[in-house]
C-alpha positions in Angstrom: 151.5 -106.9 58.7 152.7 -108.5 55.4 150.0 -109.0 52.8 151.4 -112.0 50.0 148.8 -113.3 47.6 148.6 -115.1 44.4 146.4 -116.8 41.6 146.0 -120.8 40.9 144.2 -121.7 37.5 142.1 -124.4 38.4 138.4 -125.0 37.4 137.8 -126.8 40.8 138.5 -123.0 42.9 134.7 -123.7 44.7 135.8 -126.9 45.6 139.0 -126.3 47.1 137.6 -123.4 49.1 134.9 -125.8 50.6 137.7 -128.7 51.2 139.9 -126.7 52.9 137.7 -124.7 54.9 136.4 -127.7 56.2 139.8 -129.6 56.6 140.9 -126.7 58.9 137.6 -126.0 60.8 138.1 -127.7 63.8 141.2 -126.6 64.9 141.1 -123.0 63.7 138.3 -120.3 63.1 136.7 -120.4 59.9 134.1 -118.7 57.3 132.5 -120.1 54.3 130.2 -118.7 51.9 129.5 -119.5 48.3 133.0 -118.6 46.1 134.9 -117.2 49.6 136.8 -119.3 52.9 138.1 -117.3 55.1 140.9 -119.0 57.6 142.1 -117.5 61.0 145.6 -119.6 62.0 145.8 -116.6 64.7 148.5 -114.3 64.0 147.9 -115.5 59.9 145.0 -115.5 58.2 143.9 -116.3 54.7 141.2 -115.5 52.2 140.2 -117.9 49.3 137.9 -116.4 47.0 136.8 -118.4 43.7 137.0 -116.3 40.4 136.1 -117.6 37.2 139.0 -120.2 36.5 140.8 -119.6 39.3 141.7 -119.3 43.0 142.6 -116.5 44.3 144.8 -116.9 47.9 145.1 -113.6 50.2 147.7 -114.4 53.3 148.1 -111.6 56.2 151.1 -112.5 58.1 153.2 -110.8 60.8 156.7 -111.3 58.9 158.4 -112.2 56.2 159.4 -115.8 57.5 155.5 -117.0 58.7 154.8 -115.5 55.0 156.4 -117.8 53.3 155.7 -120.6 55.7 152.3 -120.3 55.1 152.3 -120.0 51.2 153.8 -123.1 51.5 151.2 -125.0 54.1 148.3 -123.5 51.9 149.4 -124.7 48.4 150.5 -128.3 50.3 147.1 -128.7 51.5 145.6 -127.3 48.2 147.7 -129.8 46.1 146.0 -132.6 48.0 142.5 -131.8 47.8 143.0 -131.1 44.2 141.6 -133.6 41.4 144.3 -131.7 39.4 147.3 -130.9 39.3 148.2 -127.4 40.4 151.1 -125.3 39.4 153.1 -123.8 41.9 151.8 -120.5 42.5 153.8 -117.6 42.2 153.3 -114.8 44.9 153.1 -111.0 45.3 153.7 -109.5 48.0 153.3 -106.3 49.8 154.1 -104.2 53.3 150.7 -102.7 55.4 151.5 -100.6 57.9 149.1 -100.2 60.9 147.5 -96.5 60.9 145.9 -96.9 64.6 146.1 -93.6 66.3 146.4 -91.4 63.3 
């Protein structure tokens, strides 16, 4: 599994989570609380969580190539719920091996 992730400023991070979590709701699974969305695509998912003046975006992928496909369906999405203008994230990402069985 491929862990990516990165940080939009934006004052509207409660917002967003809310919007897009419910945008996405009825076609995929999804979980809201206050500051945190949580997205299951299937074989992605993604965590929003709201953090003082920013968003933070957690995406578990299977490779590389749905990785950066779904960095760039997230932002999309984010960039037209937004009131402002977002800047184009920039994204970390690391390599998380299964350990089932040891």
């Amino acid at each position: 599994m491929l862990t990516t992730s990165a940080a939009l400023n934006t004052n509207e991070a409660h917002r967003l989570i809310k919007r897009l979590c419910a945008h996405w709701s009825h076609k995929f699974t999804v979980e809201t609380e206050d500051g945190l969305g949580r997205i299951n695509f299937g074989d992605s998912r993604c965590l929003l969580t709201a953090k003082s003046e920013q968003l933070h975006i957690e995406l578990d992928c299977p490779n590389e190539i749905t990785a950066e496909r779904m960095q760039q369906v997230v932002f999309d999405h984010l960039k037209r719920m937004a009131k402002t203008e977002l800047t184009e994230p920039v994204w970390s990402t690391s390599n998380v091996e299964c350990a089932l069985g040891q």
